[in-house]
Structure formats: C-alpha cells, structure tokens
ROTOR-96069 format. One record per atom (N, C-alpha, C): z, x, y. Coordinates in steps of 0.001 Angstrom, whole numbers, padded with zeros to 6 digits, always signed. Layout:
BEGIN
ZXY/...
This chain:
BEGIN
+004710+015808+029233/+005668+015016+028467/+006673+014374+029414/+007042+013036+029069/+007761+012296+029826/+008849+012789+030389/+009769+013679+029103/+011551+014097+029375/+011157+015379+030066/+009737+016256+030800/+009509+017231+031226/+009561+016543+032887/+009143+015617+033256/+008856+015381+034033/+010106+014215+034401/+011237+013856+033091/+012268+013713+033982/+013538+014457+034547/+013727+015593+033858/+014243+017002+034035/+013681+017659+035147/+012627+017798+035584/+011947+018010+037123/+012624+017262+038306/+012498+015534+038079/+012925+014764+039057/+014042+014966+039375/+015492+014850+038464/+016805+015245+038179/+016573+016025+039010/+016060+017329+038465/+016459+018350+039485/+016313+018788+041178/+015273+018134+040807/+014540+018327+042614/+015682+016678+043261/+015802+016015+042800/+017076+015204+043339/+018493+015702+043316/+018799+016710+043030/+019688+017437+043861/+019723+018725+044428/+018859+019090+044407/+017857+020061+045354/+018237+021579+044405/+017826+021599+043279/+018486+022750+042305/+016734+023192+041942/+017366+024561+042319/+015619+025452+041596/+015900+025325+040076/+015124+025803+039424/+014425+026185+038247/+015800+027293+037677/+015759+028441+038702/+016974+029413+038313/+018305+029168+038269/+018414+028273+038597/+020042+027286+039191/+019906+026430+037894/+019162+025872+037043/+019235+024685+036042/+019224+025721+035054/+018783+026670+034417/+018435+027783+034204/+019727+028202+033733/+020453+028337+034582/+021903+029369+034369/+022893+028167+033671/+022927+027050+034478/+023902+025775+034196/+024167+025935+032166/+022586+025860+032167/+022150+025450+030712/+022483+026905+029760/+022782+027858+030221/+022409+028685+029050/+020825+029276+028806/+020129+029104+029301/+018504+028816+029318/+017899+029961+030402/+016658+030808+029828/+016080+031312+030942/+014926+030553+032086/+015023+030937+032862/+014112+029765+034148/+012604+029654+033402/+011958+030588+032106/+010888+030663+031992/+011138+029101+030807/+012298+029171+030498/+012416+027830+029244/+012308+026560+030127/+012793+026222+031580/+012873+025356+032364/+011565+024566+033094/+010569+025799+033443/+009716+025902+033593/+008450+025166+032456/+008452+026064+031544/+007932+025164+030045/+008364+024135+030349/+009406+023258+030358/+009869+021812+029818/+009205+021010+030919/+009671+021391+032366/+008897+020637+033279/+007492+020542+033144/+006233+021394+032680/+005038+021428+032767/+004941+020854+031339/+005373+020478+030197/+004998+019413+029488/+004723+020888+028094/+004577+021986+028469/+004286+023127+027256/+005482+022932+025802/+006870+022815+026090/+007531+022206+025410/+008818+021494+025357/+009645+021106+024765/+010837+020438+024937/+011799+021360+025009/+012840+020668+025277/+014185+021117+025318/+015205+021167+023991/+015198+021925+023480/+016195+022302+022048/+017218+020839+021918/+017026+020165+020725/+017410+018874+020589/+018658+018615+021106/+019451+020332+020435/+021477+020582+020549/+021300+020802+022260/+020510+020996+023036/+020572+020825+024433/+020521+019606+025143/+020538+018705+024445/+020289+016916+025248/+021258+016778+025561/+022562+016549+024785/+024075+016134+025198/+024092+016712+026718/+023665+018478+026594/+024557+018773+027671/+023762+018451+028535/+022428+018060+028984/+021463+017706+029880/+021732+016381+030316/+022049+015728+029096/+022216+014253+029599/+023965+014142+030561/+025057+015003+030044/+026386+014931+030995/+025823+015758+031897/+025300+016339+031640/+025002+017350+033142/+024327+016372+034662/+023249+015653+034095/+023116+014680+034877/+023348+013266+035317/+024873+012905+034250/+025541+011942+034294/+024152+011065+034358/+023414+010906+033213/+022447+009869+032231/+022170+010041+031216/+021539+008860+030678/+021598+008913+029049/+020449+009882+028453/+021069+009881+026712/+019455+010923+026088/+018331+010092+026875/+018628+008717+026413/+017583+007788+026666/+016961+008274+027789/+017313+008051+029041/+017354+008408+030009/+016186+009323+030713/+016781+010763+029819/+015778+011320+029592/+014343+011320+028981/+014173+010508+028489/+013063+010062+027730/+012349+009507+028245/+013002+008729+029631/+011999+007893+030401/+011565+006738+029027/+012500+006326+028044/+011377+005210+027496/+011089+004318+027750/+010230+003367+027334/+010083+001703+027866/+010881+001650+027024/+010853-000159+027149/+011508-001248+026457/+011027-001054+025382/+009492-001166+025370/+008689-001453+024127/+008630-000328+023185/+008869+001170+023737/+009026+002121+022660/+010128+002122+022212/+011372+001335+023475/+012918+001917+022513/+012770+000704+021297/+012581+000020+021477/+011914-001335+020220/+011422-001207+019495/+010773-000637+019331/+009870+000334+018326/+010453+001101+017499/+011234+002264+017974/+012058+003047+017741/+013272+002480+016820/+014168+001469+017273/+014713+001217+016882/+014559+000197+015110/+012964-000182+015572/+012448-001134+014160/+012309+000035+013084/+012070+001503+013953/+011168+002203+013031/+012691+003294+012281/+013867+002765+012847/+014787+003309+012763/+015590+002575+011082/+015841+001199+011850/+016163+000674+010797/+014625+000946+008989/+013884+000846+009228/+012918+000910+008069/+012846+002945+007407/+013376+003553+008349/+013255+005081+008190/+014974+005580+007320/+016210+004840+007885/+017285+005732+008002/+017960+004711+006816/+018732+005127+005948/+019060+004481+004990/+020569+004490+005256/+021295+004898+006340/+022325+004519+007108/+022084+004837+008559/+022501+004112+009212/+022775+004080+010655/+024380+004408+011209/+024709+005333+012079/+025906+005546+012189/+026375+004516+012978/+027548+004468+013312/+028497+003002+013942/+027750+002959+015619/+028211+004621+015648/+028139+004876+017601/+026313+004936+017238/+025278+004548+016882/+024327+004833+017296/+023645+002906+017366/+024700+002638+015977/+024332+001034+015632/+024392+000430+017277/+026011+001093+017636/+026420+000156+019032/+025520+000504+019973/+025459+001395+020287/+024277+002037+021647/+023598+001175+021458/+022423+001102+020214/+021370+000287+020596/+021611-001564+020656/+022244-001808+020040/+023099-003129+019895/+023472-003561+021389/+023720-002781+022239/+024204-002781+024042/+022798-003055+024154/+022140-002225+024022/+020849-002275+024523/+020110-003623+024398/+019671-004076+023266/+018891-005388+022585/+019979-006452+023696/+020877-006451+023721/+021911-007445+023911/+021531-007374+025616/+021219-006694+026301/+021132-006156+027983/+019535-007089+027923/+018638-006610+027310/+017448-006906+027114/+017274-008159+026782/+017946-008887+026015/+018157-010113+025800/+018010-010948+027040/+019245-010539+027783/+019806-011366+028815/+018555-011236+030063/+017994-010206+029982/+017013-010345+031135/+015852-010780+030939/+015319-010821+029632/+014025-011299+029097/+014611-012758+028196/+014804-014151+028686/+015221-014842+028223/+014343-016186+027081/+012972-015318+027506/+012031-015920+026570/+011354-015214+025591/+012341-013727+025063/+011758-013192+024375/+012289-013159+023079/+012306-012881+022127/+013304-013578+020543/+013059-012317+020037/+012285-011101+019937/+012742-009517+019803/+013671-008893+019658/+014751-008847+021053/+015559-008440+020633/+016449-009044+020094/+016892-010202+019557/+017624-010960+019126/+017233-010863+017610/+015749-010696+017158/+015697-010217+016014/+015651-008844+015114/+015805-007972+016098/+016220-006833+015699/+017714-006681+015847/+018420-007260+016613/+019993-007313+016439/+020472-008399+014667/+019251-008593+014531/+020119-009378+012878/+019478-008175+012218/+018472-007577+012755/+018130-006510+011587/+019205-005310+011452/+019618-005043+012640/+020494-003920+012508/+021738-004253+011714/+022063-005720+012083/+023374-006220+011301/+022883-006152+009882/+022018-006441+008938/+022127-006634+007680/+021413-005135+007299/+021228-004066+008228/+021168-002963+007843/+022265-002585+007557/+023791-002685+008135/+024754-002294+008050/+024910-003068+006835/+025171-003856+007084/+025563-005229+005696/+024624-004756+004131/+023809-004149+004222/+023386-003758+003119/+023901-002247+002687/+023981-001538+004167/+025110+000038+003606/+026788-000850+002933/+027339-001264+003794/+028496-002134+003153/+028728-002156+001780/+027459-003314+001381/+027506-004032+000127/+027448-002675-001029/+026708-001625-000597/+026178-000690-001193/+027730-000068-001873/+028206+000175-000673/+029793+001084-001116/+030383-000200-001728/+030274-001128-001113/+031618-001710-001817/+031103-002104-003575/+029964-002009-003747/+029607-002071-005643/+029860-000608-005711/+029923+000186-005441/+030266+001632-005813/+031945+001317-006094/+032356+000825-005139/+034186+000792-005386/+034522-000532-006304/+034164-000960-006510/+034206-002186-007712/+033750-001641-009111/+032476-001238-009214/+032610-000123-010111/+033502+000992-010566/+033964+001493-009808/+034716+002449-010122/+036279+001700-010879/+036843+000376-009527/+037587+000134-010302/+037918-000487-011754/+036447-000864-011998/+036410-001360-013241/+036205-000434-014114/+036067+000201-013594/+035522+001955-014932/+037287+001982-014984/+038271+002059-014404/+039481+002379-015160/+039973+001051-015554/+039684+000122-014969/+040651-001305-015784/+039739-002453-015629/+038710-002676-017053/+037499-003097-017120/+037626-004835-017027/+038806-004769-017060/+039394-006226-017513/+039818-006835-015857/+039421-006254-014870/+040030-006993-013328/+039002-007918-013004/+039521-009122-012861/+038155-010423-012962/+037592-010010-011282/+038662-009738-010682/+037855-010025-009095/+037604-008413-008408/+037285-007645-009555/+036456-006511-008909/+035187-007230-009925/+035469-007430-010701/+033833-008035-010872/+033636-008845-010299/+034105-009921-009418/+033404-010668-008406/+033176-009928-007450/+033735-009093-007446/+033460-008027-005575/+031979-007797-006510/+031962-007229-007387/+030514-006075-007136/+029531-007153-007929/+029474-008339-008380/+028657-009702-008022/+028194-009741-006673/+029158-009948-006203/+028782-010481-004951/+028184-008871-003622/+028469-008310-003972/+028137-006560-003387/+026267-006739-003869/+026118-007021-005252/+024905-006840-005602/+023639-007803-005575/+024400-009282-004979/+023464-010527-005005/+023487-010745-006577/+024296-010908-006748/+024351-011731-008241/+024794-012843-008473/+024536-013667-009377/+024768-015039-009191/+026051-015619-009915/+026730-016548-009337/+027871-016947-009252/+027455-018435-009979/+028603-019194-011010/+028764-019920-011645/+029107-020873-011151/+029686-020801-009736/+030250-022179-008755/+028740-022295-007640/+028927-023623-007983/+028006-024306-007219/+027966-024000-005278/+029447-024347-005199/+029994-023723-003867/+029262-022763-003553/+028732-021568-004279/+029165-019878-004137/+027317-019805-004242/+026701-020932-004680/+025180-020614-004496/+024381-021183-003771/+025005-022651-003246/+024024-023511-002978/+023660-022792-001570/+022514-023905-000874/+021989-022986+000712/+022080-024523+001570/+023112-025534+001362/+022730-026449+001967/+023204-026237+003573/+023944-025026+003906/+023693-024607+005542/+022692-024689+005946/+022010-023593+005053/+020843-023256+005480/+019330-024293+005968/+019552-025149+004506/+018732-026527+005004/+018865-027042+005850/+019828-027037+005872/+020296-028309+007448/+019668-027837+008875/+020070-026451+008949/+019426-025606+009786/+018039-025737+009827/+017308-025689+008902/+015730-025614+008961/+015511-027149+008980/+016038-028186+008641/+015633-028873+008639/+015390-029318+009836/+016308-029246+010820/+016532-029156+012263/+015364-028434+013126/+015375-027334+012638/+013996-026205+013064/+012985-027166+012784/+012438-027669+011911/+011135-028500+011872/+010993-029295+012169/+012128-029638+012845/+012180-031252+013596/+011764-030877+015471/+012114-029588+014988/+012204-029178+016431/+010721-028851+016862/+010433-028017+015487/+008755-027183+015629/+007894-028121+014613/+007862-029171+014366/+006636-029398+013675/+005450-029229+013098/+004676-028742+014031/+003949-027804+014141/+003657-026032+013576/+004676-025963+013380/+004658-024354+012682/+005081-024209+010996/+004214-024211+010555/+004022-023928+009197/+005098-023578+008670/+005463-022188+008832/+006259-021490+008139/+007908-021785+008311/+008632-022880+009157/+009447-022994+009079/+009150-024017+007988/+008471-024824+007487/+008530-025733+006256/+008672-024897+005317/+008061-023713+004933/+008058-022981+004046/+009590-022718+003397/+009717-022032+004835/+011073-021657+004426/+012027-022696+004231/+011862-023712+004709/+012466-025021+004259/+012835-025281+002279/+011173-025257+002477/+011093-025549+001174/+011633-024604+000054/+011410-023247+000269/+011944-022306-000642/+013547-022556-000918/+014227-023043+000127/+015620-023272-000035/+016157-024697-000816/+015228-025767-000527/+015089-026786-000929/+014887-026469-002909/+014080-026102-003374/+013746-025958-004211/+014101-025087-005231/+015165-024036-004513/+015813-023153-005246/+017155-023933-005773/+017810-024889-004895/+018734-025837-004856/+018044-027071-005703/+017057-027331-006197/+016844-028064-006956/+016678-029483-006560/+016793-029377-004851/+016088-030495-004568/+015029-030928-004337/+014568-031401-005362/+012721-031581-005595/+011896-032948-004792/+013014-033710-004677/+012337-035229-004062/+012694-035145-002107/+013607-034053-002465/+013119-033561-000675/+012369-032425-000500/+011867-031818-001247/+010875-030949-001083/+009431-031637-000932/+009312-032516-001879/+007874-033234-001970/+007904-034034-000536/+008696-034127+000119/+008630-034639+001142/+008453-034198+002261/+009002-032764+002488/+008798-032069+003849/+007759-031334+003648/+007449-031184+001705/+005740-030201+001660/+004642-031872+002055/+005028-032818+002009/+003872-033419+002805/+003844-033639+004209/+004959-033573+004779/+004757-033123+006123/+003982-031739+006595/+004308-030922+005650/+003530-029633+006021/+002390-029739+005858/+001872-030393+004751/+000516-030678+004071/-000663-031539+005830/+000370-031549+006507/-000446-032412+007734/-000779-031191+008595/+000029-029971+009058/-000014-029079+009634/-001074-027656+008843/-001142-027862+007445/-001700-026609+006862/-002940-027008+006247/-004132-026301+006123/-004457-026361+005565/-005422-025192+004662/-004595-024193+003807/-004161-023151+003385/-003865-023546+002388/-003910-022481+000892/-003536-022226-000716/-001988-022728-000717/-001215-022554+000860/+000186-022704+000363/+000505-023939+000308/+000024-025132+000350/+000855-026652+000066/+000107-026353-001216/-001333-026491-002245/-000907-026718-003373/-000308-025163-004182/+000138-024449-003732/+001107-023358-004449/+002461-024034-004099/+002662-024857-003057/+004379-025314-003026/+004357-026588-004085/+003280-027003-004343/+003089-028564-005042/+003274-027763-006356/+003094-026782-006950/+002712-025922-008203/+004373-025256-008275/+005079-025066-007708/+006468-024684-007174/+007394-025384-007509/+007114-026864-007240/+007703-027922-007126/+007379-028494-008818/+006192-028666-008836/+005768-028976-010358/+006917-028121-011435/+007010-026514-011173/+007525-025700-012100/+008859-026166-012404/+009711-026484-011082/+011077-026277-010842/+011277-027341-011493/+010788-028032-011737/+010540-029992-012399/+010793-029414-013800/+010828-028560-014159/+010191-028499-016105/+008812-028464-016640/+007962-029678-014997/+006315-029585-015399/+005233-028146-015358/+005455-027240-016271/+005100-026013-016433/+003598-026430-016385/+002800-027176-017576/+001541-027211-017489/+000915-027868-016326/+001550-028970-015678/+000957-029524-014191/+001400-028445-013128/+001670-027481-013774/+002055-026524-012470/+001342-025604-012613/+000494-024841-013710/-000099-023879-014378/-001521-024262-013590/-001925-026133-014154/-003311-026738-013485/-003232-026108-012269/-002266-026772-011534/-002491-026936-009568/-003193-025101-009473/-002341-024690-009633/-002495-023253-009660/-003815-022723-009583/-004216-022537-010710/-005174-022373-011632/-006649-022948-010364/-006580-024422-009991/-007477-025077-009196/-007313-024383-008152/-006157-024121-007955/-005835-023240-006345/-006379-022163-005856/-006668-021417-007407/-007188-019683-007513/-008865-020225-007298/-009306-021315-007709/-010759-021174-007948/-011005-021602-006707/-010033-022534-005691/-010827-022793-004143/-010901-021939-003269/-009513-020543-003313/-009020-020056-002748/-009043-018687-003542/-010491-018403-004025/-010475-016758-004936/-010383-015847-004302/-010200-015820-003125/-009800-014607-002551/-008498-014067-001648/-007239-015265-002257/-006240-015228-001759/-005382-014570-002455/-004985-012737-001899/-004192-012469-002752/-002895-012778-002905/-002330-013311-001585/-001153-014030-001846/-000777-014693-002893/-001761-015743-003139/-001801-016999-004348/-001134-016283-005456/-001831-015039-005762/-001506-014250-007168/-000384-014089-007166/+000332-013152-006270/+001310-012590-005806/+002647-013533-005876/+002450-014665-005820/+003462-016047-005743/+003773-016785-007111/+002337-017169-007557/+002063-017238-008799/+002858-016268-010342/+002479-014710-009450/+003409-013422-010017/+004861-013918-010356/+005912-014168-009020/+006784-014687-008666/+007368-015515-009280/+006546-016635-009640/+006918-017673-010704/+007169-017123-012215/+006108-016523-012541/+006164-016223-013594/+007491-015396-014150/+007412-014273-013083/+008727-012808-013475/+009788-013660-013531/+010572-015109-013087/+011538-015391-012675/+011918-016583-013932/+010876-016663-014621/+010747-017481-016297/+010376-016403-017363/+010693-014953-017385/+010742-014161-018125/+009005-014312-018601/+007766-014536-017933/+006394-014578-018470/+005898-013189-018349/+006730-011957-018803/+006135-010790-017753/+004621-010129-017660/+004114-010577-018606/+002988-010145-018917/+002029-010424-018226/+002161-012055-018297/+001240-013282-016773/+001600-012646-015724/+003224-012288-015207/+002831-011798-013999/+002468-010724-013787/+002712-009521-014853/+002437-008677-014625/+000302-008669-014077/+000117-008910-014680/-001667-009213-014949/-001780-010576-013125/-001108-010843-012874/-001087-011510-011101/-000673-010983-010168/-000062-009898-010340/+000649-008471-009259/-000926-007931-009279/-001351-007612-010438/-002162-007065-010537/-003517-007043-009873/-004061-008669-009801/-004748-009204-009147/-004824-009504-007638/-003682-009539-007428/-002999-009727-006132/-003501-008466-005071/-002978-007343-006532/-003191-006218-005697/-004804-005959-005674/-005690-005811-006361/-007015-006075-006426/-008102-006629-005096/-007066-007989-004900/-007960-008873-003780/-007015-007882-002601/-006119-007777-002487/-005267-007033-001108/-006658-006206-000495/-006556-006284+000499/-007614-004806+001408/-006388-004215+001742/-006839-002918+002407/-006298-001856+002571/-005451-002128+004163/-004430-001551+004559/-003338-001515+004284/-002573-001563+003056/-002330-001757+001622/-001826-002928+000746/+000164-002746+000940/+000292-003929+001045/+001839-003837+000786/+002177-003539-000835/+003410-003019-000735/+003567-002508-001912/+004576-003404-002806/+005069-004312-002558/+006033-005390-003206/+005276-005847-004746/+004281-005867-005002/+003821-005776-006325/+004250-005181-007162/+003696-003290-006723/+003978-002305-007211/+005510-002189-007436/+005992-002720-006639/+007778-002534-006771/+007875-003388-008127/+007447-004700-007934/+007914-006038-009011/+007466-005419-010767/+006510-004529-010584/+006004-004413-011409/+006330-002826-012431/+007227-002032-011491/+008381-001310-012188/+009379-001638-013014/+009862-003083-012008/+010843-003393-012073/+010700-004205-013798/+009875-005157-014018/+009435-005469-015004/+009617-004456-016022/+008658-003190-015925/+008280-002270-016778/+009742-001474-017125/+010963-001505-016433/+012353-001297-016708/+012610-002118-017617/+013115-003419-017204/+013420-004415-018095/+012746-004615-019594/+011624-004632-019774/+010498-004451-021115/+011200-003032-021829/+011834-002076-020998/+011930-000886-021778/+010798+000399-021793/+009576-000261-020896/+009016+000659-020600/+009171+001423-019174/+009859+002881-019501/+010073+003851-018283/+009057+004340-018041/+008147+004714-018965/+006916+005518-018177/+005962+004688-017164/+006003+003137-017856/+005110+002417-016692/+005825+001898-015361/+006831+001981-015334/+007820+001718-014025/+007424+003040-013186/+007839+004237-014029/+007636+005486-013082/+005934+005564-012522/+005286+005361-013421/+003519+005446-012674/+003745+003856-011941/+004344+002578-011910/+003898+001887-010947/+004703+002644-009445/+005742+003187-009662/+006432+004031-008374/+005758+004969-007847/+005097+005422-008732/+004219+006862-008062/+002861+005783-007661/+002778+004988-007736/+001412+004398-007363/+002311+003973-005956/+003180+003756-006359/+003579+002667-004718/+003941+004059-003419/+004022+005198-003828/+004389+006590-003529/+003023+006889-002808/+001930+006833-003396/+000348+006818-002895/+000278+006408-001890/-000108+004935-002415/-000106+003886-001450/+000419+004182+000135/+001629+004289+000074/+002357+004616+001258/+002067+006174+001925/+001615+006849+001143/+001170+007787+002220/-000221+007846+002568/-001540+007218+001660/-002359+007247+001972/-002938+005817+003000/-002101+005013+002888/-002541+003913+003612/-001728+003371+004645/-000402+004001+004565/+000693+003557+005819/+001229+005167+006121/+000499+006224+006132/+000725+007427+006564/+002123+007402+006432/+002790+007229+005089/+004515+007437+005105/+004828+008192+003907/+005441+009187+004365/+005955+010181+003181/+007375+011138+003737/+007695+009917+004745/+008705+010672+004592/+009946+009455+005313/+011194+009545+005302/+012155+007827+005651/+012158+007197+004598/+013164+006343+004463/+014035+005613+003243/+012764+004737+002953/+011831+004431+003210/+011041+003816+002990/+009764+004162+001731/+009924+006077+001913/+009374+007024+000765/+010377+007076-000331/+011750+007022+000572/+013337+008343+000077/+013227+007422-001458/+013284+005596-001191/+013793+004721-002204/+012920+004752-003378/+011453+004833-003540/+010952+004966-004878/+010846+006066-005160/+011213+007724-004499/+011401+008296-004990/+012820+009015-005485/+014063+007861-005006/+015604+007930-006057/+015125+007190-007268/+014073+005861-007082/+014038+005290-008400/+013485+006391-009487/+012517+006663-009069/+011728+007795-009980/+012553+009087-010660/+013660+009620-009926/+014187+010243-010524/+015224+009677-011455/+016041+008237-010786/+017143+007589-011812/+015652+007520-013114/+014940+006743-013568/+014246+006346-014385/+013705+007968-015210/+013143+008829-014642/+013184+010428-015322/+014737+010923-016282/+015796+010481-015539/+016893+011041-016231/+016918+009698-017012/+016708+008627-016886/+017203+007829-018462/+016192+008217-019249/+015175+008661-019298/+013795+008714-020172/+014892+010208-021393/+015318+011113-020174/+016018+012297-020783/+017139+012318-021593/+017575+011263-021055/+018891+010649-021977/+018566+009904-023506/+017088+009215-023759/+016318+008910-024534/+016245+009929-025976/
C-alpha cells in the first residue's frame, strides 16, 4: 500500500528505526512494521499525528496522484451531503494549484463550480429551513417567503428575477466561439426557449441542424413547436422522431419532460417508462426519480415509494451504490413518503 511505503521513506529519511517511530506514535514496532509491508494501515485517529509528525499532509501520505485526488474529490461531492468549510478549502487550494500548472486542462476548474454549488445547495437548504420557520410564527412576512422561493428554485413573478438573458449572451458567444460542438447550441437553446424566445431559437437550432445529425434538432424543432402553443405539430415531429430514431432512449426521456411540465402525467409517465426500457444497463435513474415525483403529486404514495425502491435497485445493482447521499436521498424520500401514507 502506497501510505505503507510512504511512512517507510519518511522514516528512513531521517534515519529513525521502526522502534523509534514506534514509541513517537504510541504504537508497538510490530504495528509499524505491518504498515510499512502493506499488511495494514495506520488507525485513521493516527494520520493527524503522522502527518505533523512529519511536517506533510494526510494527502501526503497517500502518495496520491492528481487523477485519484480528482476522483476523490468528484466522488466526494456525489457521496457527502455536506462538505465541511476546512475540507471545501483544502481541496479548493488544490484544484486552484492544479489549475495553474495544467493550463489546458478545464477539470479542475470544473470541479471547483462543483464544490461551489455543493455548498450553495447546503446554503439554500438551511436557509428554506429558516424561512420556514419564520413563517411558521408570522405567516404573513412577504420576504421570508421570498427567501424560501428563492432557497427552493421557485418561481418568481418579475420578469427581472427569471429571465436567463446573461446566460444567453454567454452561450451565444460560446457558439460563436465553438461552432462546431453541439451541445453548446443545446444549451443555448434550452435557455432561449425557456425565455420564450422562439424566433431565436429556430435560428441557432438551424445552425446546429448543420453540425448534428442526431434525434436532437427534430426534438428541439418539437420543443420549439410546443413552447409556440403548436402542441399537435409538436406531438407529429416527435412521434416521426421515435419511428427514425426507435432506439433512442433519450427521445422518450425529453419527450417525458415535455409532457410532466404541461401537467400530461400519464404520457409522461408511459415515456420515462420507455425511456427506461430502451436504456441498457448502467441505467440512470432520473426517470425513476421524475416518476415518484409525479406519483406524489397524483396522490399516489405507494407508486412514488416502489418507483424509489426501484431507483434504490438500480443503484446498487448496476452502479454498485448503496451507500453516500447518492443512496442516503431516495432513501429520506422513502421514509418522508411512509410517514405521510401514516398520517393518511
């Protein structure tokens, strides 16, 4: 093991036996011994003092690469459903060091927005807990209900307070820049179109329409159709889309999307469905989520709780995960949804 064999080096670099590291630590020379030959580690509550002892980091000890502390840290944010401040910053130094020496790499720069809206989502979390609360004693305070609006992604009545025309401008820029890459049109367009600008959407989806040729320009043309009012020329495109492209489970999945967001739950429910069907294995589970979520809203708890326990499966039999906020979250839903069934 790596931290066996950097606890060896340490030591033989300042010329200390086995019985001498041994005593420092609290530790018998036969525990020292183990750690160097790789038999086992060092007691976790023993790192601090290993790491001041040799004036270097846990890290340090670990001997990691770049590419595992990267790892680590992706697998950190998707596992820990808070991150503490002093652990956020450590690695935040780190990405930021890594940055500067790898100047063509966009990694760590995108795991430094991940860590930020990891925090930003613990944040938002407390601060609808404290907006709540203050409205539980004085129900009538207009701007704790805008705090826990805005805490929860809820939508706001001022135009100001929704539109994304930053954001366009930005991408629009990006595709001027990348032409060539698909998915910044995408995302173009999703912003475009949520904003309701439809005669610049039809415009940058035919620029894309030159770069793709993929289910997603006529699903953005079917997008664009919807956002119009044209439900049935949007239902067609679709519909033609599924029969060129029958084995795209995306298509469904988007299609789904449309539907849940015009109250159709049934259509989408029955396109999650399909979606999930054509998926091969790995399957992501964002269906299974959409399709709780539905089964809440309808009033049905028992089918929310079996789509959670399906998405509960899923994740351990096909992404070996059963355990990190990634298990922790459908199984808080499963229990909130058990106690309203009880309250029933």
């Amino acid at each position: 093991m790596e931290i066996g064999n950097q606890i060896k080096a340490l030591r033989l670099s300042r010329g200390m036996t086995q019985e001498v590291l041994a005593e420092k630590l609290g530790v018998s020379a036969q525990a020292v011994s183990k750690w160097e030959r790789g038999a086992t580690v060092p007691d976790v509550q023993l790192l601090p003092e290993l790491s001041a002892y040799f004036g270097v980091t846990i890290d340090a000890l670990f001997a990691l690469t770049d590419e595992t502390r990267l790892e680590r840290i992706q697998n950190m944010v998707w596992d820990q459903r808070e991150i503490s401040p002093a652990v956020r910053e450590r690695e935040e130094e780190f990405l930021l060091e890594l940055a500067r020496r790898e100047s063509g790499n966009g990694r760590p720069y995108e795991l430094l927005a991940d860590l930020e809206n990891h925090a930003a989502r613990a944040h938002r979390r407390r601060a609808a807990d404290f907006a709540k609360a203050a409205l539980r004693r004085q129900p009538d305070r207009k701007e704790a209900h805008a705090e826990l609006v805005a805490a929860m992604d809820g939508w706001f009545p001022d135009w100001c307070e929704n539109n994304h025309s930053r954001l366009i401008d930005w991408y629009k820029a990006f595709v001027a820049e990348n032409p060539e890459y698909r998915g910044g049109y995408m995302w173009l367009l999703d912003q475009l179109i949520d904003d309701g600008r439809l005669e610049e959407a039809r415009d940058y989806l035919d620029r894309m329409a030159k770069v793709d040729g993929t289910y997603r320009t006529p699903l953005y043309r079917g997008h664009i159709a919807w956002a119009g009012g044209c439900r049935e020329e949007a239902m067609e495109i679709w519909e033609q889309m599924c029969r060129d492209w029958p084995e795209e489970w995306g298509a469904h999945l988007s299609i789904a999307d449309a539907m849940t967001r015009s109250g159709r739950y049934e259509e989408a429910k029955a396109h999650y469905r399909r979606a999930r069907e054509l998926q091969k294995p790995p399957q992501f589970v964002d269906a299974l989520e959409s399709i709780a979520q539905i089964c809440e809203i309808q009033g049905d708890l028992p089918g929310a709780i079996a789509a959670l326990e399906e998405e509960l499966k899923v994740l351990a039999q096909q992404w070996d995960t059963t355990t990190g906020e990634t298990a922790d979250k459908p199984r808080r839903e499963i229990q909130r949804l058990r106690e309203m069934q009880a309250r029933r």
